[in-house]
N, C-alpha and C positions, 0 to 999 in steps of 0.2 A: 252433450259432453264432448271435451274437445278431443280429438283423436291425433295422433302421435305414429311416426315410422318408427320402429324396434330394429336395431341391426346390430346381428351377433356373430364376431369373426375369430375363430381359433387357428391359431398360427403355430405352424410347426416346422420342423423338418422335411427336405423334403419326402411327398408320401408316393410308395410307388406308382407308377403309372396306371395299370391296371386295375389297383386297387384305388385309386384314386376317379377314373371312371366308374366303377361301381359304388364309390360310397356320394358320387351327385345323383345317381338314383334312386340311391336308397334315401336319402334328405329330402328327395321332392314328395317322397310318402310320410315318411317320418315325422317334419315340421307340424303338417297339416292336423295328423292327428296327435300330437302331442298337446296341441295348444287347444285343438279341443278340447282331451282329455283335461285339463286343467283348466277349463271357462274362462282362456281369453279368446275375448272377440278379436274377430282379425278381419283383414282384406286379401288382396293381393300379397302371396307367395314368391320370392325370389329366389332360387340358388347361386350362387355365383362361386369360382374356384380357381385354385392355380395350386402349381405342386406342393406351395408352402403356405397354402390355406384353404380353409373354407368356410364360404358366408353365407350367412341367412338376411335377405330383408324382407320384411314384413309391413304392409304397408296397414295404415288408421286400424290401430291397437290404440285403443283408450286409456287413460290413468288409473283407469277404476269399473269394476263390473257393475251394471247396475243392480238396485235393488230388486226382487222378484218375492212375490207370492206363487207357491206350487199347493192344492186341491185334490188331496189322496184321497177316493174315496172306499171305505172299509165294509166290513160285515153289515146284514142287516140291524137294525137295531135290536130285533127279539134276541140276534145270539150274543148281540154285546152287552146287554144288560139283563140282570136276572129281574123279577117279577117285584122287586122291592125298589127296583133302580141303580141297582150299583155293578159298577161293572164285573165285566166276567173276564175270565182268563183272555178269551181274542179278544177283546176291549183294551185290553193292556198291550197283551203284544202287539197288535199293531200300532198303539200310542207309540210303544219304545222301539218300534223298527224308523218311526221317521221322527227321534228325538224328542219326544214330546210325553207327556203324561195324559193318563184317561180324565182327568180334568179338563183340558184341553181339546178332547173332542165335541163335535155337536152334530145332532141328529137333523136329516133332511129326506122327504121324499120314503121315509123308511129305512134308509140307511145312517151307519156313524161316516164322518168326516173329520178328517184332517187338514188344515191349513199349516202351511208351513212358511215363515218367514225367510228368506235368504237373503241376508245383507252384500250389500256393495263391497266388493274387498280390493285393496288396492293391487293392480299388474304389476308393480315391480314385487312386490310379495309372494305374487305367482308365477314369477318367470324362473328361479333359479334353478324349479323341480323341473320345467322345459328345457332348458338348455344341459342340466346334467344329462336328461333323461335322452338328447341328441347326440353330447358326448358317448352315454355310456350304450345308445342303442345303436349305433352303427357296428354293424358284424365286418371284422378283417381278417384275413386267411392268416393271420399274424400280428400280434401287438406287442408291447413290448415296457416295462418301469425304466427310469432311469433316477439317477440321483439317487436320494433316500426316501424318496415319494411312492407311496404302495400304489396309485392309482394307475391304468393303464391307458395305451392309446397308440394306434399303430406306429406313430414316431413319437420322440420328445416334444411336449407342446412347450412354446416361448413367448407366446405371448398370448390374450384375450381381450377382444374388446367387446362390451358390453353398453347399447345404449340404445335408449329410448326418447325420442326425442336431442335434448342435449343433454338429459341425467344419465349418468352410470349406474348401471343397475348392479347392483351388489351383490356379486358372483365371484366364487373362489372354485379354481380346479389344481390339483397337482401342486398348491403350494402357489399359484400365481393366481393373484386379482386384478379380476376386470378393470381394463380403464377405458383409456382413449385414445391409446397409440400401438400405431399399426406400424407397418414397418414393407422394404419397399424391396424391391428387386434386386436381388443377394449383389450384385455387381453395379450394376449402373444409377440404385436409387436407393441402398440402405437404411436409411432412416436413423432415428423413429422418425415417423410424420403424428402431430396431433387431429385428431378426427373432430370437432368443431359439434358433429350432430349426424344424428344415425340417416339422413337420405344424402349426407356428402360423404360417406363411407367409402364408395365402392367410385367416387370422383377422384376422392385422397389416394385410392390404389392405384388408377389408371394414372393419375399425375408419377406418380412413383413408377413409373417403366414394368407395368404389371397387367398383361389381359386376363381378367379375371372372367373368361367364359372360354369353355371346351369349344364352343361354334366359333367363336369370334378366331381362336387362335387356331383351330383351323383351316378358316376363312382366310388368315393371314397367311397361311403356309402354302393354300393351293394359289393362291394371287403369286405369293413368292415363284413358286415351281410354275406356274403359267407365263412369268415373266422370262424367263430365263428359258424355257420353250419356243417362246420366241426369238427371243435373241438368239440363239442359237441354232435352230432348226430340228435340236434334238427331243426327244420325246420320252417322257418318262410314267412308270407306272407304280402308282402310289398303292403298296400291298396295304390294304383295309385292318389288319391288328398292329404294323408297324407304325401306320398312321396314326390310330388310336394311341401305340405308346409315344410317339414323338411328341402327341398332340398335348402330353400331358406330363411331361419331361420338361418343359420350358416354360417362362413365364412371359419372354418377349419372346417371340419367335423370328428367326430370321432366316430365309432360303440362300446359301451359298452353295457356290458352285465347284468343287475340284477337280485332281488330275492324279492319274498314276501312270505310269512305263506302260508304253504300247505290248512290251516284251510278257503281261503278263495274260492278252488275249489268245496265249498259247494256250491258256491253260483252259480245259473246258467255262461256259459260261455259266454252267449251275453250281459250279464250286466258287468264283466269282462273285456272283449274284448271292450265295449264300454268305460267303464272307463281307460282304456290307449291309446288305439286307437285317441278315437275323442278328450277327455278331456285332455289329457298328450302326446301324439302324440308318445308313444311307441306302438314298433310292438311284439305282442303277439307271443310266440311261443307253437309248437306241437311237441309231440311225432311221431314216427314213424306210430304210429297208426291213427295220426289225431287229440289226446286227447291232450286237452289244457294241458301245466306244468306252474310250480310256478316259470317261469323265462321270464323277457321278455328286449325285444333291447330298449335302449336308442340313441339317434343321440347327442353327444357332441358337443358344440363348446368351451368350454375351453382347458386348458391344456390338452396336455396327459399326462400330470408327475403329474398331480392331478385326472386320474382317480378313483381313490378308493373313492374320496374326493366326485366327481362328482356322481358317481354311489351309493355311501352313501347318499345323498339328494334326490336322482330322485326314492331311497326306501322309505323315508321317504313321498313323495309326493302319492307316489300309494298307500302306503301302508295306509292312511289317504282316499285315494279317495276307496280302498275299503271297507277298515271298514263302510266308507259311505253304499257301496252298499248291504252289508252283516247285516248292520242293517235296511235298507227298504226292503229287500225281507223278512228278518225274522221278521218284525212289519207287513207285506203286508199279510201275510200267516198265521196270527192270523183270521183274519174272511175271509169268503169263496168270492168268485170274485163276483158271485148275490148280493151280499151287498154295494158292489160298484157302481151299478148298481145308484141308486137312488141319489147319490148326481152327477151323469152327469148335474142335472138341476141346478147344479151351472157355468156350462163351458157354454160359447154360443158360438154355433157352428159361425151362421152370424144373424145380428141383426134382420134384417126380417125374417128370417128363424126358429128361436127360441133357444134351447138348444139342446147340443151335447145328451139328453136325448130326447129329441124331433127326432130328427134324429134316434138316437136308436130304438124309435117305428116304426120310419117309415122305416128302414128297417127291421125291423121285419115282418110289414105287407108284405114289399114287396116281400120278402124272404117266406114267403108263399105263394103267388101268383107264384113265380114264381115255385116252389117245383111242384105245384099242376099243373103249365103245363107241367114241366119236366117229369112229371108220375113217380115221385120219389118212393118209398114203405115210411109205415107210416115212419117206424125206422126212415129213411133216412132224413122226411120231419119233422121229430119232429127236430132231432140233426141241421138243414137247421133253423130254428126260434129260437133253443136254442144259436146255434151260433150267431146270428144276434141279437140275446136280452143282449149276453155278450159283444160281439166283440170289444164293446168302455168303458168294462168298467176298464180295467186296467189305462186308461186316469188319475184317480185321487189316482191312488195309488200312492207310497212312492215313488219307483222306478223308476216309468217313469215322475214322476214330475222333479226328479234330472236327470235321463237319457233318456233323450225324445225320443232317436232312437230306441231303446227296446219295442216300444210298438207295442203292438201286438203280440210280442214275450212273454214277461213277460203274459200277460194275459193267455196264453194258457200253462205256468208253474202253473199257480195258476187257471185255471178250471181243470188240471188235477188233483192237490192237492186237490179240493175241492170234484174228485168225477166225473168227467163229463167223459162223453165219447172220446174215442181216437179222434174221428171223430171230435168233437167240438171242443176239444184242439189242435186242426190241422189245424181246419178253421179259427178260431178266430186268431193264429200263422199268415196265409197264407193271409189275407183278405184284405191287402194292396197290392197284390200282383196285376198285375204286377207292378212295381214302376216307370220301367222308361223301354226308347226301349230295346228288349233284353233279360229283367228279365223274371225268372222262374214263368211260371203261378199255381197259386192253386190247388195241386194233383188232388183232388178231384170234383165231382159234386159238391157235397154239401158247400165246400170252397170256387168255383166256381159261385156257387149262391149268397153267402156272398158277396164275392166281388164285385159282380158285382153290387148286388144291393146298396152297398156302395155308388161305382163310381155313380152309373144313380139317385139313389136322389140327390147326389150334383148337375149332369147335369140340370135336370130337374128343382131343387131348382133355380138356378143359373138364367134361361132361362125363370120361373117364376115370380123373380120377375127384369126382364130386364137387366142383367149382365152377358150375356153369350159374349162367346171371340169376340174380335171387331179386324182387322186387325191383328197385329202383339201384338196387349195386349190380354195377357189371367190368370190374374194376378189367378185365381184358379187353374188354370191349366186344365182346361177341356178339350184339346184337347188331353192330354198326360191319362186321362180316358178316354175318348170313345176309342183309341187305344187298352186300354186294354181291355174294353166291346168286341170289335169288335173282337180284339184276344182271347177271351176264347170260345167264340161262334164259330169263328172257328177250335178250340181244341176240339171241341164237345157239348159244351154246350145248350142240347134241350129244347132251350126256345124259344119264339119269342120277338123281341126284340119292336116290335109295344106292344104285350100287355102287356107286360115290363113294356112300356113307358106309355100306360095307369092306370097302376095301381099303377104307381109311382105318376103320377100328380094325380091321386083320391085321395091320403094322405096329397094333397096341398088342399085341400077343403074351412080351413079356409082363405085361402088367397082370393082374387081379381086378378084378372088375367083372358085372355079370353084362355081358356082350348085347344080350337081347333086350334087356330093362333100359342099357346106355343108347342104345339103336332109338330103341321108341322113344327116348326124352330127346335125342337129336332131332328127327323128323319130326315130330311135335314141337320143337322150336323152330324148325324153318313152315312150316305150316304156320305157325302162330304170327312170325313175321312178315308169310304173305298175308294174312290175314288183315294183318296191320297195315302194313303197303295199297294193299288196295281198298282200302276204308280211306285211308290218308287222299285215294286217288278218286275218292267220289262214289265206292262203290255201296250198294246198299245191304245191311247186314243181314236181311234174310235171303237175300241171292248167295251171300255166299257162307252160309250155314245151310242152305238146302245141296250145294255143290260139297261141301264137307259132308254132309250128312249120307254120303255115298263114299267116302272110304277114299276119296283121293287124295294122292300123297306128293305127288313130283308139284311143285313150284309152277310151274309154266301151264302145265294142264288145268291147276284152279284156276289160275288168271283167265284162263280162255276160255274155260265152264262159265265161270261169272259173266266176261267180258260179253259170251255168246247169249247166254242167259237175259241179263240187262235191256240185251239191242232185242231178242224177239219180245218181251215184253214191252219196249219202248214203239215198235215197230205195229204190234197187234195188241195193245192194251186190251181191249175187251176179249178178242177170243184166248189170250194168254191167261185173265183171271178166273173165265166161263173154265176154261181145261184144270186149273188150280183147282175151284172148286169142287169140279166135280173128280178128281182125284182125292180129292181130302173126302168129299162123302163118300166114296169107293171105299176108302183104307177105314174110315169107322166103320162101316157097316160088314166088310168082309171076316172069316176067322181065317187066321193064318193058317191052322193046324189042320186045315181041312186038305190045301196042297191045292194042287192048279191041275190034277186031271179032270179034265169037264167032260159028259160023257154028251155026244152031240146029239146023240137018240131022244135024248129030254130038251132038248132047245126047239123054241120060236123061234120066227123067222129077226126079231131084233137083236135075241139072244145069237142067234147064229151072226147075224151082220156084223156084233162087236167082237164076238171070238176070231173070228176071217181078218177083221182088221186089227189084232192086237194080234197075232201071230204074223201076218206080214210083217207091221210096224218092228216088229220085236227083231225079224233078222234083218231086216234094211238097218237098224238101229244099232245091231251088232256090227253089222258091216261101215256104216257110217263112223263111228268108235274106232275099228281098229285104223282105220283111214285118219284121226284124227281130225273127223268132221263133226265138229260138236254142233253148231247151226242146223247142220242137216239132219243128225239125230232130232233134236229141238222140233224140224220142221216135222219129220213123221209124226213125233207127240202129238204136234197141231190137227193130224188128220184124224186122231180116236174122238175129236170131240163131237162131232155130230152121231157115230155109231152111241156115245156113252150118254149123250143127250137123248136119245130115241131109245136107250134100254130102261134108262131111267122115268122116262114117260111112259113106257106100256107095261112093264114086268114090277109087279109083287116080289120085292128079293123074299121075306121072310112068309114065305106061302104054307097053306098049311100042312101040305104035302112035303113029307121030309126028303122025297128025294129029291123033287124040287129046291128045294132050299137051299140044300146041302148043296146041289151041283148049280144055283145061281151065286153061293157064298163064292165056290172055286171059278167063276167065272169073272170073278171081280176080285180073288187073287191073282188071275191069271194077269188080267188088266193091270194092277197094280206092278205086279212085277215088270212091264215093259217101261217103268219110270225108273227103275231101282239102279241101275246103271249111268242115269244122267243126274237126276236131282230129285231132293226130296220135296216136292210141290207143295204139300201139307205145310211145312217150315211156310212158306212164300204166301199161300191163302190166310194166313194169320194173320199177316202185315202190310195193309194197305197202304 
């Protein structure tokens, strides 16, 4: 049968960028099973796109499905037919589950069968349920009717071509039917163009001033901006979502190069950088040195024979958006950042919660709190509250009202113009930090503390008053802060993170809330997130369900329980799993209720060897712990295993003599309890 390319291209409006890269992902899954789901055969899958389209080609799609026989096979034959021969109720039913009547079956082997004919049916008959069902099954964060047409589609669609081979396949969406003409690059190639046959589709597009692939126009923009790197000496840095939206903004793409007034390198280069970047979606460039210049990339989609034209407008646009930003820094840096301070109590941070000036105090408070366990020096713990009394107050300056990504940035230009210490102007900069996985944590302690204490009043605030993350919603994001809590603490950060968390809910006083229930779901969610983190980091889950399984709470201390954990077992595999088990047979065979005075006047001389060595081990073990030598702890453990080897080879624990028994049960609680402070070994012997 002769087989045929199918190419099916809906033309629209342009579709946003973003959602225009998600909906070629969702096509490259989608096509494939649609046309299963519908029995046509197919080959080779295409997507292909541009903002004012997207295509499907499809490569040796036949005219017609072939014919097939399918062999259902049914009930025995005793239950399909009664004793006379005539069928019985399953005889029927399964006749009419595969179209057919109990006439129609025949008996083989001892069973009934089913043959089932399925005719050839022609692919343009079965394409139109595939292409609506691509229509209607692409998900966008927004779609929209227009005209008088009830159908929907993230833009107004204007055009459809539909072909197979050189037939049109007879397809109607929104009031427009399928043809053959496409249409070309809103400026330089308009159209229509007629399409000839579905494998010169995506020829007739590229003729028409149109890259109909995300890579290719790409590819054209980093060539673009490489050229121009050259020529110039200058270097620039292509932000990975801007590129993605630029990539998908245009259909020709073309790299030009602008200019704006030296005059506006006064103005810091993250208000700058944000004013083309996010708001104009040009890419800033640097000197050799790193040092922003007065030139930056534009991504064209018009002419190239009108660049000058093009790059004359997109100065005019900057060069408007910085003026903007050079008169909010220079109006911002009239009164000092402390002055900003006080009108926070006009922002509300969340309704229950009160004012972003509210928040302010309460990290403030907490940011002493926490200084003062850090055993900061004064300096250090003054600049720790001066930060944390600024850190939100650039929120209502000039700058970050019109450039909202800048904050925290901006504040820390204008506490230094006001006077503040390096250190302040560093934290207050840092105090968002980390932002997301990966990002660079706050140099400092003291920036460190800022942050932190940020992140843990929202936790706490949140968990207070009952909107901490549920499932898969965590609309604050708090799980993506305790990450970073948990990350700075393990970059050093000497705080405890319990009295953290107490001293955060004490600043919730005026609320209603039961204090000790909201304590425990906090801790239990930064617990839950090391948990997470270090599974994420390779760690194995009975290591660290046996280091849970002892009651520990601080952040930093599981990691190092596990961490410590992991390596003597990686280091002594066999004497680490010989000690496992014989802890796990320890703890079954022991009663708890009995207690741990072992009375020595009844001991053997094995019995006595492993008492002597589990009461040493026991305080080197304590002392190792308070030391925060978890290794070392670990390594005593290692020493009970030969005394617990040699009790368990010469002593009868359940002997028949009950004071024997009774005082070898307390000798194997005693043992047991010298694990109970490190990990629960039992967990770890179950999981090889």
């Amino acid at each position: 049968m002769t087989c045929k390319t199918l190419a099916f291209e809906i033309g629209v409006e342009e579709i946003p960028a973003f959602d225009l890269n998600s909906a070629i992902k969702q096509l490259k899954t989608l096509a494939p099973k649609l046309l299963d789901e519908a029995g046509v055969p197919h080959g080779e899958i295409q997507v292909a796109d541009s903002p004012r389209r997207l295509i499907l080609v499809v490569k040796d799609v036949p005219e017609a499905t072939e014919a097939t026989e399918e062999l259902f096979k049914g009930p025995s034959a005793k239950i399909a037919f009664d004793e006379e021969g005539n069928p019985t109720k399953a005889a029927v039913g399964f006749a009419r589950g595969k179209g057919l009547t109990a006439e129609d079956l025949f008996v083989e082997d001892g069973y009934v069968y089913a043959r089932k004919s399925i005719p050839s049916v022609s692919v343009p008959e079965l394409l139109p349920s595939v292409f609506e069902g691509l229509i209607k099954g692409l998900a966008w964060p927004r779609s929209q009717r227009w005209g008088t047409v009830h159908d929907r589609f993230v833009r107004p669609v204007r055009w459809i071509v539909a072909l197979l081979g050189s037939e049109v396949v007879d397809f109607e969406f929104a009031g427009l039917k399928a043809g053959r003409l496409t249409f070309g690059h809103r400026f330089m190639a308009p159209g229509p163009f007629e399409v000839a046959d579905a494998d010169s589709l995506l020829d007739v597009v590229r003729a028409a001033k149109v890259v109909p692939s995300e890579h290719e126009r790409e590819a054209l923009i980093r060539e673009g901006v490489a050229a121009i790197e050259e020529k110039t000496g200058y270097k620039s840095v292509l932000h990975p979502k801007t590129l993605v939206e630029v990539v998908n903004l245009c259909e020709y793409p073309t790299v030009l190069m602008g200019t704006f007034d030296e005059i506006f390198l006064t103005v810091p280069e993250e208000i700058i950088v944000d004013a083309m970047l996010v708001h104009q979606r040009y890419f800033p460039l640097y000197d050799a040195n790193g040092k922003l210049v007065n030139h930056f990339l534009v991504v064209g989609n018009g002419n190239p024979e009108c660049s000058a034209t093009i790059i004359d407008g997109n100065e005019r646009v900057v060069r408007a958006r910085l003026y903007d930003a050079k008169f909010f820094f220079d109006e911002d840096l009239k009164k000092p950042l402390e002055d900003y301070v006080p009108q926070l109590s006009e922002v509300v941070f969340q309704e229950k919660l009160g004012t972003v000036l509210d928040k302010t105090k309460r990290i403030q408070a907490l940011a002493k709190a926490m200084a003062a366990d850090a055993g900061l020096s004064d300096a250090d713990a003054v600049d720790a509250e001066r930060a944390a009394y600024l850190c939100k107050a650039d929120l209502v300056s000039g700058a970050v009202v019109e450039f909202t990504s800048v904050q925290g940035i901006m504040g820390s230009y204008y506490a230094e113009a006001a006077g503040e210490t390096p250190q302040v102007a560093q934290a207050i900069k840092q105090h968002y930090m980390p932002r997301f996985a990966g990002d660079e944590l706050p140099e400092t302690t003291v920036g460190k503390i800022v942050a932190t204490a940020d992140k843990l009043d929202s936790i706490c605030g949140m968990f207070a008053i009952g909107q901490g993350p549920t499932g898969s919603s965590d609309p604050f994001a708090l799980r993506r802060s305790a990450i970073g809590v948990v990350n700075m603490l393990k970059a050093g950060l000497p705080v405890s993170l319990s009295k953290a968390t107490d001293a955060s809910l004490e600043s919730y006083s005026a609320l209603e809330f039961d204090k000790d229930a909201v304590r425990a779901e906090v801790i239990e969610f930064f617990v839950t997130r090391t948990k997470v983190m270090l599974k994420d980091a390779g760690s194995r889950s009975d290591a660290i369900d046996a280091v849970l399984s002892c009651g520990v709470l601080e952040p930093v201390e599981i990691m190092n329980r596990v961490s410590a954990l992991e390596e003597a077992r990686a280091n002594e595999p066999e004497a680490f799993e010989d000690l496992a088990t014989a802890y796990a047979r320890a703890n079954n065979l022991r009663d708890p209720e009995l207690g741990v005075e072992v009375d020595e006047s009844l001991l053997g001389d094995d019995e006595r060897a492993l008492l002597q060595a589990t009461l040493s081990a026991k305080e080197t073990i304590a002392q190792a712990l308070d030391a925060g030598s978890y290794a070392q702890a670990l390594a005593e453990l290692a020493k009970l295993r030969e005394p617990i080897d040699a009790f368990f080879a010469a002593v009868m624990i359940n002997d028949e003599n009950d004071q024997l028994r009774i005082n070898r049960h307390r000798l194997l609680n005693a043992f047991v309890s010298a694990f109970a402070d490190i990990a629960d070994f039992g967990l770890m012997a179950k999981t090889k």
